[in-house]
C-alpha positions as CSV (number, residue, x, y, z in Angstrom):
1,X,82.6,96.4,102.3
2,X,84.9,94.1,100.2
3,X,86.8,91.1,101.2
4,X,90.1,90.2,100.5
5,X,91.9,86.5,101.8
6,X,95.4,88.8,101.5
7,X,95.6,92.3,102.4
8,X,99.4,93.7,102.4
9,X,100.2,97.1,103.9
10,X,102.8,98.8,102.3
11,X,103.7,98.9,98.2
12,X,107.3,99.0,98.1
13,X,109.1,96.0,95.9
14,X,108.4,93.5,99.6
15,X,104.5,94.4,99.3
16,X,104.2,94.2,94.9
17,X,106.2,91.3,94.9
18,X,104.0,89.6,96.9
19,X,100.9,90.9,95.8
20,X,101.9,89.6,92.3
21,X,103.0,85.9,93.8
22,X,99.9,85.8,95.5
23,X,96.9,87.7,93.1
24,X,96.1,84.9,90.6
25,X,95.1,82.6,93.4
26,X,93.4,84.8,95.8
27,X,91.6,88.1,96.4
28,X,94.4,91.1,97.8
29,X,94.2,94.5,98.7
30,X,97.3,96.6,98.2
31,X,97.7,99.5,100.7
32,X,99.8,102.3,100.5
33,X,99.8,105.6,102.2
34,X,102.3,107.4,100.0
35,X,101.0,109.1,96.7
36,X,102.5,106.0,94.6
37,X,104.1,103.3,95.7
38,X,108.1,102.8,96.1
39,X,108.4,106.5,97.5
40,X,110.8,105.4,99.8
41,X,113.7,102.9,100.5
42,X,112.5,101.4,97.0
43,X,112.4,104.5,95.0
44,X,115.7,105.6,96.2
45,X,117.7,102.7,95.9
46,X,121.5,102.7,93.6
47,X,120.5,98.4,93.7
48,X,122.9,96.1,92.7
49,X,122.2,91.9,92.7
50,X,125.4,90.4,95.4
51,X,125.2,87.4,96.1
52,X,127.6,88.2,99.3
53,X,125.3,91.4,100.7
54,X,123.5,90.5,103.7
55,X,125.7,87.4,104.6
56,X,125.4,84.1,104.4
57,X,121.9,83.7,105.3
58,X,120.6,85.8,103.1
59,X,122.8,84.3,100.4
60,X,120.1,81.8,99.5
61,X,117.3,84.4,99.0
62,X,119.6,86.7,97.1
63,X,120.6,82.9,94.5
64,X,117.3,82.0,94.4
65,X,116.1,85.6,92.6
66,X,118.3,85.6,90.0
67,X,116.5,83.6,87.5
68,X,113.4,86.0,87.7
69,X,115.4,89.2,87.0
70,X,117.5,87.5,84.3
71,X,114.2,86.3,82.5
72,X,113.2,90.1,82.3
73,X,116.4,91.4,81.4
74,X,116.9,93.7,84.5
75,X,120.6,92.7,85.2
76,X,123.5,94.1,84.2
77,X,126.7,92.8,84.6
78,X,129.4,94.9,86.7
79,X,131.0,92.9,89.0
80,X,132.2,93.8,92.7
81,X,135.8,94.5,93.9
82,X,136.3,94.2,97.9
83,X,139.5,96.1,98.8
84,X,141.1,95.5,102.2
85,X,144.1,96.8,104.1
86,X,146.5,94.6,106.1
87,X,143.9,95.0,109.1
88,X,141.5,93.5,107.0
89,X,143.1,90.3,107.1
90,X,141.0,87.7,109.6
91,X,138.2,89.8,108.6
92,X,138.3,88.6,104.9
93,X,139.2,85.5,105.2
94,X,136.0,85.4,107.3
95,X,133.9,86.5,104.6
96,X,135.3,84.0,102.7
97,X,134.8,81.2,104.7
98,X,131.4,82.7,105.2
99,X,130.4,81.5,101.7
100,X,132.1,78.1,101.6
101,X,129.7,75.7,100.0
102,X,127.6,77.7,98.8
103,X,128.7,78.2,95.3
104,X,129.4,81.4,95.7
105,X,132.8,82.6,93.4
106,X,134.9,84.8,95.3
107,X,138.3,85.5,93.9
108,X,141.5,87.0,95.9
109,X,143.5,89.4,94.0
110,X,146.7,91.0,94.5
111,X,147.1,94.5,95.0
112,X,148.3,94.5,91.2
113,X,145.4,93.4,89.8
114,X,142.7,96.1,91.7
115,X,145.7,98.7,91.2
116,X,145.0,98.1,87.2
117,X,141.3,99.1,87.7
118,X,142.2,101.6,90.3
119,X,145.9,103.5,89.2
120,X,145.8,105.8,92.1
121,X,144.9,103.6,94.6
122,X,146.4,104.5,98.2
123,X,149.0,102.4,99.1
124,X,147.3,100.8,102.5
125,X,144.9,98.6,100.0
126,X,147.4,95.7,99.4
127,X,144.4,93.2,98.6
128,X,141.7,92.9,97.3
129,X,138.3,90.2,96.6
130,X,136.5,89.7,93.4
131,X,132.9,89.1,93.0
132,X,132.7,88.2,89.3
133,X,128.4,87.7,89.8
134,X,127.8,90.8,90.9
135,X,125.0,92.7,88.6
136,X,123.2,96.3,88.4
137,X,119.6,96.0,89.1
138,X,117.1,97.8,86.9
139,X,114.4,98.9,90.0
140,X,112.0,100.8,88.6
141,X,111.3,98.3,86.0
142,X,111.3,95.1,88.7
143,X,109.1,97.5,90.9
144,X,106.8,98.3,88.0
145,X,106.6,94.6,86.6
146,X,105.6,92.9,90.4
147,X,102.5,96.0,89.8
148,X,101.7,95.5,86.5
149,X,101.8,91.4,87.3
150,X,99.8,92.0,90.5
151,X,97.3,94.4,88.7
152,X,96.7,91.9,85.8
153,X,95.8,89.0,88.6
154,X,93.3,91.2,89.9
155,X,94.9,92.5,92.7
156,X,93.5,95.9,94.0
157,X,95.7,98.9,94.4
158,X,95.1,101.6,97.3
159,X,97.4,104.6,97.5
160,X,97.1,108.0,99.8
161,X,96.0,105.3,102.3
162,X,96.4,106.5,106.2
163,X,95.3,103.2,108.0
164,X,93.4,102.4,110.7
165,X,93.5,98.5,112.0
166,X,90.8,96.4,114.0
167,X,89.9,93.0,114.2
168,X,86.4,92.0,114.5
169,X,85.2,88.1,114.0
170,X,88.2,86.8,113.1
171,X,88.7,89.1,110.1
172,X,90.7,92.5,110.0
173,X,88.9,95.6,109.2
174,X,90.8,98.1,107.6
175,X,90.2,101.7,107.1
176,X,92.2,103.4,104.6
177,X,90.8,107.1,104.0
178,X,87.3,107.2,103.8
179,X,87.3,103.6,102.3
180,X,86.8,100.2,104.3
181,X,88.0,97.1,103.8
182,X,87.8,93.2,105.3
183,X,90.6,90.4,104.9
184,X,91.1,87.3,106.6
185,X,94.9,87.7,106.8
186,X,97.1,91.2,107.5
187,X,100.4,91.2,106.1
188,X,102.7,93.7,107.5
189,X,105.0,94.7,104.4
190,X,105.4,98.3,105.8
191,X,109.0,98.8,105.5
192,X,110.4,101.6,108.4
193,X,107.2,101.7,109.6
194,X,106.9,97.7,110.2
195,X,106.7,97.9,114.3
196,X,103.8,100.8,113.7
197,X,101.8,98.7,111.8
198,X,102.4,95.9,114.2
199,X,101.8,98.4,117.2
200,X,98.2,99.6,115.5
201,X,97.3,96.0,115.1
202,X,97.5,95.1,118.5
203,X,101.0,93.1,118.0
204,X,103.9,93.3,120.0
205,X,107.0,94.6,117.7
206,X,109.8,92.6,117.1
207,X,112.4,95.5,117.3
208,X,112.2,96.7,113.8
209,X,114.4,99.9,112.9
210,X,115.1,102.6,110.8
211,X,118.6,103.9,109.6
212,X,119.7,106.1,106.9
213,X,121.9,105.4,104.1
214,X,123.5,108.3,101.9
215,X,124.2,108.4,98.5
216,X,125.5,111.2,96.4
217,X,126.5,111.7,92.6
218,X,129.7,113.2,91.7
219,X,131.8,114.4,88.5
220,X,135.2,112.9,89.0
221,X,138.4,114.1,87.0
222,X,139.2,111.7,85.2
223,X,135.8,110.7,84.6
224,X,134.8,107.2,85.9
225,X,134.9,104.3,83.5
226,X,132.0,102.7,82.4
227,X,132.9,99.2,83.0
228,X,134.7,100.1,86.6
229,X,133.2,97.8,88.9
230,X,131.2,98.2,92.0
231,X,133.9,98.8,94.8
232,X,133.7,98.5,98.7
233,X,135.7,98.7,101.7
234,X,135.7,95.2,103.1
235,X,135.4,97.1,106.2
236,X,132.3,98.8,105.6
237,X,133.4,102.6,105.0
238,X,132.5,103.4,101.6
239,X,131.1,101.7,98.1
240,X,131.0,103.5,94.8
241,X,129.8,102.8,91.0
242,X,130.1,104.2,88.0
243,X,127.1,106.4,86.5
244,X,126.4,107.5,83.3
245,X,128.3,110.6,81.7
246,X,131.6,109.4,83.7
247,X,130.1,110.0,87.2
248,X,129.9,108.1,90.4
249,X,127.5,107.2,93.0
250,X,129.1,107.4,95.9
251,X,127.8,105.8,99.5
252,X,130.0,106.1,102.8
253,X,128.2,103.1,103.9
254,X,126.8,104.9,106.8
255,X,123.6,103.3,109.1
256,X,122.7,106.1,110.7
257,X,118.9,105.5,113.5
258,X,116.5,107.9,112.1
259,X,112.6,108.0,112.6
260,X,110.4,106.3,109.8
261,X,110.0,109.2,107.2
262,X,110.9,111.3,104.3
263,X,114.5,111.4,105.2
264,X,117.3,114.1,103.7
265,X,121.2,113.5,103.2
266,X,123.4,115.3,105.7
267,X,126.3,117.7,105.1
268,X,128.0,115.6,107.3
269,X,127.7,112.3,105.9
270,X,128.1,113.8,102.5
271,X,131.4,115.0,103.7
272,X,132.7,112.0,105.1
273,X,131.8,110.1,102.1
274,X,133.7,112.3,99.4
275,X,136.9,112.8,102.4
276,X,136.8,108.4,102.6
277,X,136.9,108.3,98.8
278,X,139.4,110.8,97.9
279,X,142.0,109.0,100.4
280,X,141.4,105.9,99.3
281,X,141.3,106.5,95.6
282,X,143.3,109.8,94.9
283,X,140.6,110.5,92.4
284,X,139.6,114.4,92.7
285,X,136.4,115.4,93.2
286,X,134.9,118.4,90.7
287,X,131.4,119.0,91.5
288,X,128.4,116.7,93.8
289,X,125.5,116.9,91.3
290,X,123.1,115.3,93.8
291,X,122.9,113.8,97.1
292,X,120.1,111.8,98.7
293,X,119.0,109.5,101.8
294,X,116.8,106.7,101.9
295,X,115.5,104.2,104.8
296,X,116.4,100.5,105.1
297,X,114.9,98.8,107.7
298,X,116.3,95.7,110.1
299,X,115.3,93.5,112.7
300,X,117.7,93.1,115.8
301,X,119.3,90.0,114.2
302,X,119.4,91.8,110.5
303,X,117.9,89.2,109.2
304,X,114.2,89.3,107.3
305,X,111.0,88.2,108.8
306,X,108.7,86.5,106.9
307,X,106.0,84.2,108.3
308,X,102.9,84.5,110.4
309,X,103.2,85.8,114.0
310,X,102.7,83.4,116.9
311,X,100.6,86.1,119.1
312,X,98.4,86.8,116.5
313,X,96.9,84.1,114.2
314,X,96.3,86.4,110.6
315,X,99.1,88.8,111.0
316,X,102.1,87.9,108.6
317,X,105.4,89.7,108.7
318,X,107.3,90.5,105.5
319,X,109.7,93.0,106.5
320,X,112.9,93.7,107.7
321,X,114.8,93.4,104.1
322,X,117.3,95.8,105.1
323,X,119.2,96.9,102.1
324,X,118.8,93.5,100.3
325,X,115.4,93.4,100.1
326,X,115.4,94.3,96.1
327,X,118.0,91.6,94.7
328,X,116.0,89.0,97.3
329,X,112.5,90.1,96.5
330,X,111.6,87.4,93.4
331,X,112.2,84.3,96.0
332,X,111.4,86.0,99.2
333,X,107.7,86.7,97.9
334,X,107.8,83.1,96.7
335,X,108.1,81.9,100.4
336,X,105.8,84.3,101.5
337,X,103.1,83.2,99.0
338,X,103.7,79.5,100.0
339,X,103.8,80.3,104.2
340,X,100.9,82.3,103.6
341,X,99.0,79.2,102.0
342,X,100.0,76.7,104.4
343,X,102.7,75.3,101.6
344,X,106.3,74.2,101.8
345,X,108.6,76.9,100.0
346,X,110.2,75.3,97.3
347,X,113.4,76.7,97.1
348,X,114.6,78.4,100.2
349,X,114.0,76.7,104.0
350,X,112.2,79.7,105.9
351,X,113.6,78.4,109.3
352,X,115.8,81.5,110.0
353,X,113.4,84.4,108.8
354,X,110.3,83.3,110.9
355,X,108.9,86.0,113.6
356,X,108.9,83.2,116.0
357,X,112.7,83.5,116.7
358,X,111.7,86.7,118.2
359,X,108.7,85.8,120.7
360,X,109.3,84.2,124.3
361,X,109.0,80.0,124.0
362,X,106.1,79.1,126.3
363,X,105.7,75.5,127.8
């Protein structure tokens, strides 16, 4: 039976950036049950780097990443458009105050100005918020480079893994098909299916859950612009980009609970998403090409976990990344990696992503 220090359960961009931060100074198993890994939230992700999603606390993680993607050459830049109705008012200027300090450019426009990037724009958009930093992600090739970097440390890959958890000695014994494993230290990078792992460890869950987020692919008349900018409702109802060919992915921003799995788009949300758009735009609609649904994953407070648990000494949570957990996966595996060997992070404080903020203070 081989030992690991570091075995990580799950392979999606949390688990191989991690693996890869962590490989050239210790001995880690990569689990995944899927056939390869990222068959999930990370394979189905339209990612794009913003240094605004997830809020202010995430903020940090998101700053901190850039440097690694730009390095590798797996930004693009596109730019982000917030429009906003009349309603929208408090609510934006919140967002903006959100960021103060933080170095962070956000830029209000006039109606005119998101009008001239959007000529049919519906009247009840009368402003508008400009993220100049905002970036297309290339994730398959920052998925396959945290692989290929964890591989070439020596980190060993398991996938078509079904796991089975116990702890004997101290150590954790894993059994992943007919193959057995030791480590010292568990880390639970599982994704939707974080509480499970936790559960089949013997560790309380922290509340981790599941929605579903549709996306879909469209040919618009006129076609879409290439250099159109990503564009969101302030308020949360729709974002869409362009694609190649002069299509658009479109996203009603929906967050819908659904059971860890291999999840489908719904008529419904598919529905809602192209009736949002078309109001708001008056662009017409002449074909959906493609529609799909993936799981992101958050913890009651929506913010990541990262750090070991205080009920169980060796079990490390790394999950919770919600929809950011691509554009924040270079400096979130750098904490890990330094929590993980008993180091200060260098960049980020971890204060307000550790699991202890979710277990009962005892005297």
């Amino acid at each position: 039976m081989t030992f690991y220090d570091v075995a990580i359960v799950g392979a999606g961009i949390a688990g191989a950036s991690l693996a890869a931060a962590l490989a050239p100074d210790a001995r880690v198993l990569l689990l995944e049950m899927e056939d390869h890994p990222g068959h999930h939230a990370t394979g189905r992700s339209a990612a794009f780097w913003s240094e605004t999603y997830g809020g202010p606390l995430v903020q940090p993680l998101t700053t901190a990443s850039r440097a690694w993607f730009d390095a590798r050459g797996l930004l693009v830049p596109r730019g982000a458009l917030y429009l906003a109705r009349a309603d929208d008012a408090a609510a934006l200027d919140a967002f903006v105050a959100g960021f103060a300090g933080s170095n962070v450019v956000l830029e209000r426009w006039p109606r005119g100005r998101a009008a001239a990037l959007l000529p049919t724009l519906a009247p009840e958009w009368d402003r508008a918020l400009w993220e100049p930093s905002c970036t297309d992600i290339d994730v398959a090739a920052a998925h396959q480079a945290f692989l290929s970097g964890a591989r070439r440390a020596g980190a060993t890959i398991v996938c078509r893994a079904p796991l089975r958890l116990a702890r004997r000695a101290g150590d954790w014994t894993l059994a992943a098909g007919d193959a057995e494993y030791r480590a010292a230290v568990l880390v639970n990078a599982a994704g939707a299916w974080a509480d499970q792992v936790a559960a089949l460890a013997g560790v309380p869950p922290i509340g981790v859950r599941a929605y579903r987020r549709t996306v879909v692919q469209l040919a618009v008349d006129p076609p879409a612009a290439a250099a159109l900018p990503l564009v969101l409702d302030l308020a949360g109802t729709f974002y869409f980009k362009p694609e190649a060919g002069g299509r658009l992915w479109l996203s009603p921003h929906d967050e819908t609970p659904d059971a860890p799995g291999d999840v489908a788009a719904d008529e419904y949300d598919v529905a809602l998403a192209i009736d949002r758009f078309t109001r708001a735009t008056g662009w017409a609609v002449t074909r959906v090409e493609r529609r799909w649904a993936g799981l992101r994953s958050f913890a009651p407070d929506r913010l990541p976990v990262y750090g070991f648990d205080p009920a169980c000494p060796g079990f490390f949570w790394c999950a919770g990344q919600g929809g950011f957990g691509i554009q924040t996966a270079p400096a979130a595996a750098a904490l890990a990696a330094a929590l993980l060997r008993g180091e200060p992070p260098r960049e980020v404080d971890p204060a307000p992503y550790l699991p202890g903020r979710f277990r009962p203070r005892t005297a």
